[in-house]
C-alpha positions, 0 to 999 in steps of 0.5 A: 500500500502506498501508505506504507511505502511513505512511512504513513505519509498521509499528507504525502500520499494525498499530495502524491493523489492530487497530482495524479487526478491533475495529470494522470487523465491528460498522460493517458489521453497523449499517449492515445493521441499517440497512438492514434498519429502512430507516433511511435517515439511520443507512444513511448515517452507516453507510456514511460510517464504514464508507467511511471507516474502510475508507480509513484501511487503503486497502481501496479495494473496500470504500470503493468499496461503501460509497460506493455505499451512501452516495449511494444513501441520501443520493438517497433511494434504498432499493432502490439502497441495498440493491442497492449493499450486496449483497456487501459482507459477503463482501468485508468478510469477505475484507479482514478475512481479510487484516487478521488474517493481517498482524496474526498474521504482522507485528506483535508 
């Protein structure tokens, strides 16, 4: 748990939250921008800041997407790229879901 990474930070943890919910949607929406323009240097700095923005709040699935974008793109590999993308929005949307509960229910 992120909590626990941060020596029971919650101040941290909902600093660490309010920039994700700030900039995690716009990450996520460039590297589908890149994808689309089949962009395969921006797909990887995409996903490379989307994976490890992702990291920094432990939202494993997402970095685990994330990654598969990355090394898709670094291969070369649009289709996988594309393919490896597939879901990650709902899955965004879900921790984003989450991430603004804990904002609402934990922090001042």
């Amino acid at each position: 748990m992120i909590l626990d990474s941060v020596g029971g930070d919650r101040d941290l943890v909902c600093e660490l939250f309010q920039a994700y919910v700030e900039d995690g949607p716009e990450r996520a929406r460039d590297l589908a921008q890149a994808l689309e323009v089949a962009d395969l240097d921006r797909v990887v700095r995409r996903a490379h800041s989307l994976k490890s923005m992702s990291g920094v709040i432990r939202a494993e699935s997402i970095m685990a997407m994330a990654l598969e974008v990355e090394s898709a793109a670094r291969r070369g590999d649009l289709a996988g790229a594309r393919a490896a993308h597939q879901g990650l929005d709902l899955v965004h949307e879900d921790v984003l879901k989450a991430v603004k509960t804990y904002l609402e229910t934990q922090c001042p």
